[in-house]
N, C-alpha and C positions, 0 to 999 in steps of 0.2 A: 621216738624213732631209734633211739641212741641203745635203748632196752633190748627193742626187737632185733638190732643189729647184734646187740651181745648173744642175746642168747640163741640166733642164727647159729653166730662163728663155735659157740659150745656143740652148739648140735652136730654141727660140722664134726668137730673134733672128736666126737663119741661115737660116730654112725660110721657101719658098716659101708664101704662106697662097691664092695662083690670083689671080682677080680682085676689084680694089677694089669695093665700094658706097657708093653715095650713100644713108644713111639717112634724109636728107630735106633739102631745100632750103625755104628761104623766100622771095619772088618780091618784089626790090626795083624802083621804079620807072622806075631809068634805072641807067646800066652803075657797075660798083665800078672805079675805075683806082687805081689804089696806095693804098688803104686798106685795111690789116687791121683784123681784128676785135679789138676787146679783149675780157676776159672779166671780168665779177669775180666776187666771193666766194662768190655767190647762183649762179653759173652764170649769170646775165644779159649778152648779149652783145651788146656793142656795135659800129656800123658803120657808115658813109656811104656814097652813091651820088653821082656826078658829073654833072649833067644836062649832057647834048651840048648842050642849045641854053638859053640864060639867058634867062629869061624878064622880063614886065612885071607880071605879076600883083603884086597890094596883098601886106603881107605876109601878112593874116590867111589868104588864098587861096592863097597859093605853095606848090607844092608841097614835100613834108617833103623831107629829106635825111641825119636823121642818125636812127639807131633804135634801138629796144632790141628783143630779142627774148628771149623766155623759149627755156629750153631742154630744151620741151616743144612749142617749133616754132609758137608763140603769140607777137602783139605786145603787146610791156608798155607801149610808148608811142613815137611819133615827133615829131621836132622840125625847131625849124629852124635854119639858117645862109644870113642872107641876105648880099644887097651893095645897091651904091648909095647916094646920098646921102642917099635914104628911107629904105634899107633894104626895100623896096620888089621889089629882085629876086630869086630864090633865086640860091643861090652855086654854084658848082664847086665841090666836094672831091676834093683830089687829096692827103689826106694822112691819118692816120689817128687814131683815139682813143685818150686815156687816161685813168686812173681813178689819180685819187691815196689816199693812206690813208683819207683820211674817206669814200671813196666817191663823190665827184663827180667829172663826164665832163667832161674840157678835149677840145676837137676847133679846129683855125682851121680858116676859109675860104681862098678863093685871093683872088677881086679883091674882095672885102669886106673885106680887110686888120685881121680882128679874131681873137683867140683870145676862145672861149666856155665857157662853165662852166654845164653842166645839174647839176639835181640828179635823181640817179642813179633814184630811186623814182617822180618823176612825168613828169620830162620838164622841167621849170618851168626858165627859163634865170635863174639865180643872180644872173651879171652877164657883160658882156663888156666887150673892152679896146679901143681902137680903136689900131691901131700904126700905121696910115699905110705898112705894107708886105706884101706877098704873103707868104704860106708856100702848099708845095707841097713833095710827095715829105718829109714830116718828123711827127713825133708833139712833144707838149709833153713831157716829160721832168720828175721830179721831185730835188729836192734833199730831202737824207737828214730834214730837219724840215720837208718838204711845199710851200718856195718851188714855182715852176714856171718850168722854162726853154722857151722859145720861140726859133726860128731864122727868122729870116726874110729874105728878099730882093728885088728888083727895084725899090724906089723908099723915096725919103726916107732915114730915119733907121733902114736896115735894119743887121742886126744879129745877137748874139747877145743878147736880154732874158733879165731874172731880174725875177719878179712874185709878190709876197703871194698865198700861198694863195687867199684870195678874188679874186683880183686887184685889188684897190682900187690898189695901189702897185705902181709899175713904179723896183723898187732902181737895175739899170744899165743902160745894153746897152756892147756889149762890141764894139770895130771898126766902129764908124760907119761907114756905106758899104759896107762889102762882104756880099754876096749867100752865106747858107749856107744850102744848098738838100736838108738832109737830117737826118739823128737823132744827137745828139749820145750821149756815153755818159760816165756820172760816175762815178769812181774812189772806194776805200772810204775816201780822205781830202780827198772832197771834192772834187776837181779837176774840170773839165768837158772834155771832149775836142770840139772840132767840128771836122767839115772844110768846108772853102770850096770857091766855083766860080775861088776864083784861083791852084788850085794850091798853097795851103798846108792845114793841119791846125793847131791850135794848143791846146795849154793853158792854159786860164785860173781864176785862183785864184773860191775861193769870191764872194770880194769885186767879181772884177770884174777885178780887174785881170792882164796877162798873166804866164804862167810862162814859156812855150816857142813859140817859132812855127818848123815844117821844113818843107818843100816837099814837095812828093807828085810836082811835073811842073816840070818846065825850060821850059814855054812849051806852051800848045792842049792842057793838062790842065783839066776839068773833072768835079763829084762831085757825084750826088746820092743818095747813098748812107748804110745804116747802121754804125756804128762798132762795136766790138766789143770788148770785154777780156777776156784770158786770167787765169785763176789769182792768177800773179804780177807783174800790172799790163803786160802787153804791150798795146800798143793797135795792132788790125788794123785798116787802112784796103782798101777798092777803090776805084779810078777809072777814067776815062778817063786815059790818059798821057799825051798827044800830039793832036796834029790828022788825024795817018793813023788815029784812033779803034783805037789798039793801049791795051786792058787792064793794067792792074797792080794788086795786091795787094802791100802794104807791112804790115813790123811796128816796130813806134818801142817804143827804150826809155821809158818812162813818168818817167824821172828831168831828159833834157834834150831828147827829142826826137832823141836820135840812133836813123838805121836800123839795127835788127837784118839784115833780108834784103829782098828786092823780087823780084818775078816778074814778068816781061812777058809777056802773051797778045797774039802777034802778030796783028791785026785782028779782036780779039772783046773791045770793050768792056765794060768792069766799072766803070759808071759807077752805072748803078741796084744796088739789092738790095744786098749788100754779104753778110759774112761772118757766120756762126757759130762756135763752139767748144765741142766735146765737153766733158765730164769729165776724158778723158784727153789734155786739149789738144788735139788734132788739129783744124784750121783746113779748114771747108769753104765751096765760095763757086762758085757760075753766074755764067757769063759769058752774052754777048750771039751768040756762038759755038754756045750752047744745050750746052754743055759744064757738067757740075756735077763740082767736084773735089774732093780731100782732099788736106791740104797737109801736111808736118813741121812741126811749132811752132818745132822749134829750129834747121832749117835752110831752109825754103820749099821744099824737095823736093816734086814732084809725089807722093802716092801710089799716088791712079787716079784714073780718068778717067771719065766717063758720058756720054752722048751724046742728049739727048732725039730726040725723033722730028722727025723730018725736021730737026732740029738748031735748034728753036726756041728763041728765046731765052730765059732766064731771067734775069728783071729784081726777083726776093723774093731777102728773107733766106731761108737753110733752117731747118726748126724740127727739135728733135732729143727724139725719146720716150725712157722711159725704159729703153726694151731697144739705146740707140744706133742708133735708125734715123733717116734724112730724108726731111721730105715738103716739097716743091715743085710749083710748077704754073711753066707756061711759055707763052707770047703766042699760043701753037694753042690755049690751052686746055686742054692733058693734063697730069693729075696724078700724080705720081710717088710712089711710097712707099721706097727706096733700105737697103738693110742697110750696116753702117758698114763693111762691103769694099768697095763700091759696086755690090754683085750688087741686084737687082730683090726686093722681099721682096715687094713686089703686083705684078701686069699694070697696069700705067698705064691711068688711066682719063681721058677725056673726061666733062669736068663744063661746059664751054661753046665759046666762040670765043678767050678770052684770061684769063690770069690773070693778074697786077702786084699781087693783094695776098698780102704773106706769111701764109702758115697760122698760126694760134695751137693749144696743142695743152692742155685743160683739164685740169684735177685728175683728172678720172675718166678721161684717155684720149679723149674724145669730139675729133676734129679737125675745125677749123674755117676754113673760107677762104670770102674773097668769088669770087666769078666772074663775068666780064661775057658776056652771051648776046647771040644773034641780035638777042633785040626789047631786051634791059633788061638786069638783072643779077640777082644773086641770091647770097644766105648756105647755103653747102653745109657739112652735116657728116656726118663718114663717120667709120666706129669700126672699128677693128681691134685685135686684142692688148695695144694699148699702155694701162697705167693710167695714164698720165701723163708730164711735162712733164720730162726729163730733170733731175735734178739736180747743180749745178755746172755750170762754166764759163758761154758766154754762148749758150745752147742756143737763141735765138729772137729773131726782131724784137724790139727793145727788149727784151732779157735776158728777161721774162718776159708771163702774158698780160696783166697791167695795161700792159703797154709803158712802164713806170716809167723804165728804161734806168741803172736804178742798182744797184751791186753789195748795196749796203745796204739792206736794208727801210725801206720812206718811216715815221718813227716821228714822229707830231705831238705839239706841245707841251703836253702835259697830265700833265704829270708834277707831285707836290704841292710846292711854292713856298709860303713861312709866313715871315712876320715875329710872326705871334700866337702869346706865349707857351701852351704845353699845347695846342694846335689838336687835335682828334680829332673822323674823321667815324664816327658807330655806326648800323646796323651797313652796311658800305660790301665787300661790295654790297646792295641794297635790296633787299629779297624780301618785305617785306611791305606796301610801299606807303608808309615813312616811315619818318624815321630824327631823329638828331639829333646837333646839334654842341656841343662843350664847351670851353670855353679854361679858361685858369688865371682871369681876371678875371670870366668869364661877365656879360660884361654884353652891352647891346643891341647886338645885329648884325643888316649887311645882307648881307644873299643875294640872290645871283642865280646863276642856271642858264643854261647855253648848250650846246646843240648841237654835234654837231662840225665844225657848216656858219657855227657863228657867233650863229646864230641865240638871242637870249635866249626859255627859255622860261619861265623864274620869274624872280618878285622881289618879294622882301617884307621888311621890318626885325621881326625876331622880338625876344622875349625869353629872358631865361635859360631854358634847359629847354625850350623852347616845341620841340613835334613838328614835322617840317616834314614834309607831305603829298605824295606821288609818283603817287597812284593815276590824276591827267589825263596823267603822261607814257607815250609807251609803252618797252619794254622796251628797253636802247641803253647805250651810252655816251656820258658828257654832261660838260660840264666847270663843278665847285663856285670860286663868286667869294665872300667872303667878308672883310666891312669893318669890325672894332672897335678904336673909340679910335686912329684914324689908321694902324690896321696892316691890311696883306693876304695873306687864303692862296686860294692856288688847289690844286686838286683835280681829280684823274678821281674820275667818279662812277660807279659802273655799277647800272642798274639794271634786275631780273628781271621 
């Protein structure tokens, strides 16, 4: 049975399924230019639109720009990113969302110069950062205990930043002055990869400070591109090469920053979008030549080649389902569904005038891309064979559809921490609405309860024995604080 099942899913993956459908769009106000969608856990998909012309309106008036959508083709709530001194104007997004562990949305603006932090359920903006520099073409990126990295450039004290979860604290930034105009990608010890518009790439430790810096271009290279790690710490870069706007694809050993290989694409920049990676390694990556390729991991060998229509360019990452296919859009607007030969496994479809955000591809298989149209833009998902999100390698814009961009699962800090002798929470998890805590001295303790937003939602000093009540929280995960006779434990709480 186990045969017939395999060579089923192969056939799957090699057969022509005719043409693609659009299962349903959602009709956003003004065009999506490089923002993908993120997804999270819920299926709630998130996404911004870039208005052509920045307006005056107050902020209570201005128009939204960043959204949530159920994925039942229903809005769960829209928000905003504004600019200006008031804050006053709505902003341009030209970059994309993400969703860290706890479930809050980080998105920055362009000339608002803020990264922002919604909370995921209503919309309610948490807090924002003011950095006094642009992002553009880039996502926030998470550290493996849920810091947030931001890239930013074009003025002041631009950077690579690392910022508190909440962002109250901005730890360091990293190369003062120079402009990195894209999505970094963090290694499973930690390491941060970004590339610059000055022709270098670099490694930088957790802390901040540098490990490695290699050149990508000898001079009229520029990147604004996503970064990518193979398996076993290869880090693939694309750019622009040069000032004749000739393409390159480079792989760096991950230990000093020395090249493994380099490919030149003579006048089809590979500046935007940047690379994926299969399962089985294999490196794929669209140029500006409207060329989508497949590369050898271990020597930069062409495998094949594909050609969009009328040879439009391709400026996304490709995202990879779990039967090894890719799906892309390209600056005419057609969408492509590609078998990992590079045969056609749909007829390309037209979903608008242009595409620039890379596809996210959900749990269930459901695929998702923005699309900018004639009058506006719009959130397109279309379903085919695929259940899902390839697994292994870096199969999508930011590794996956939180666009976390880390090899590691983002795991926050709520693991149990005791200085109190005998500490025991019963019964943990809650299911009937109240529990209670025991130490060896049991004497008076304070409690308190927080959110995984931060947020305290109890606090009381009990006595020994005393039941402590759950039935005003709702059902979550929550983190126990707990204070007797100068000692503290902390705790995940879960409760039914």
């Amino acid at each position: 049975m186990k045969k017939i099942y395999t060579v089923f899913v192969l056939l799957l993956s090699m057969a022509s399924y005719g043409q693609l459908v659009e299962s349903w769009s959602y009709t956003l106000p003004d065009k999506v230019a490089y923002s993908g969608p993120a997804i999270a856990d819920d299926g709630t998909i998130y996404i911004a639109c870039d208005y052509a012309t920045r307006n005056t309106l107050t902020y209570e008036t201005s128009p939204e720009n960043v959204f949530a959508i159920n994925p039942n083709n229903t809005l769960k709530w829209q928000g905003h990113v504004n600019e200006g001194a008031l804050q006053d104007k709505v902003d341009q997004i030209i970059s994309s969302p993400s969703i860290n562990a706890d479930g809050s949305v980080y998105i920055s603006g362009h000339y608002g110069r803020r990264v922002h932090r919604f909370n995921a359920a209503t919309g309610d903006t948490l807090r924002t950062f003011y950095m006094d520099s642009r992002v553009r073409y880039s996502a926030p990126a998470f550290a493996t205990n849920g810091e947030v990295y931001v890239l930013t450039r074009n003025n002041n004290d631009r950077g690579v930043r690392n910022f508190s979860l909440d962002l109250t604290v901005q730890n360091w930034i990293f190369e003062i002055g120079t402009d990195f105009n894209s999505v970094p990608a963090i290694a499973s010890d930690g390491t941060i990869y970004a590339i610059s518009t000055n022709g270098n790439i670099y490694a930088i430790n957790a802390d901040g400070t540098q490990k490695w810096v290699a050149p990508y271009s000898a001079g009229g290279g520029y990147a604004s591109s996503a970064l990518a790690l193979a398996a076993d710490g290869t880090i693939y870069a694309s750019a622009k090469l040069n000032s004749a706007a000739d393409g390159v694809l480079k792989a760096y050993n991950p230990a000093d920053g020395t090249e493994k290989w380099s490919v030149t694409f003579t006048g089809e920049n590979a500046e935007k979008g940047g690379p994926a990676v299969a399962a089985d390694g294999t490196v794929y990556l669209g140029n500006a030549g409207g060329k989508m390729q497949a590369f050898n991991p271990a020597t930069g060998a062409i495998i094949w080649t594909y050609n969009t229509s009328a040879n439009a360019a391709i400026e996304v990452v490709p995202a990879i389902d779990n039967l090894g296919r890719l799906y892309f859009g390209d600056t005419s607007g057609m969408f492509y569904v590609l078998n990992s030969d590079g045969t056609e496994a749909y007829t390309p479809l037209s979903l608008g005038t242009k595409i620039t955000s890379p596809a996210a591809i959900d749990s269930d298989g459901k695929i998702y891309v923005g699309v900018e149209t004639a009058s506006a833009g719009k959130l397109s998902v279309l379903t085919t064979s695929a259940t899902g999100l390839q697994d292994g390698g870096w199969p999508m814009y930011g590794k996956n559809a939180k666009h976390t961009s880390n090899v590691n699962n983002i795991t926050l800090s709520a693991n149990e921490i005791s200085t109190i002798k005998g500490f025991k929470i019963y019964p943990n998890p809650v299911n009937n609405g109240e529990f209670h805590i025991s130490t060896l001295s049991n004497g008076v303790k304070s409690v308190q309860i927080f959110d995984l937003l931060g947020k305290q939602v109890y606090s009381k000093n009990i006595e020994a024995n005393e039941i402590i009540k759950t039935s005003n929280l709702r059902a979550g995960v929550y983190i126990l604080k707990v204070e007797e006779d100068d000692k503290i434990a902390k705790s995940k709480l879960v409760i039914k």
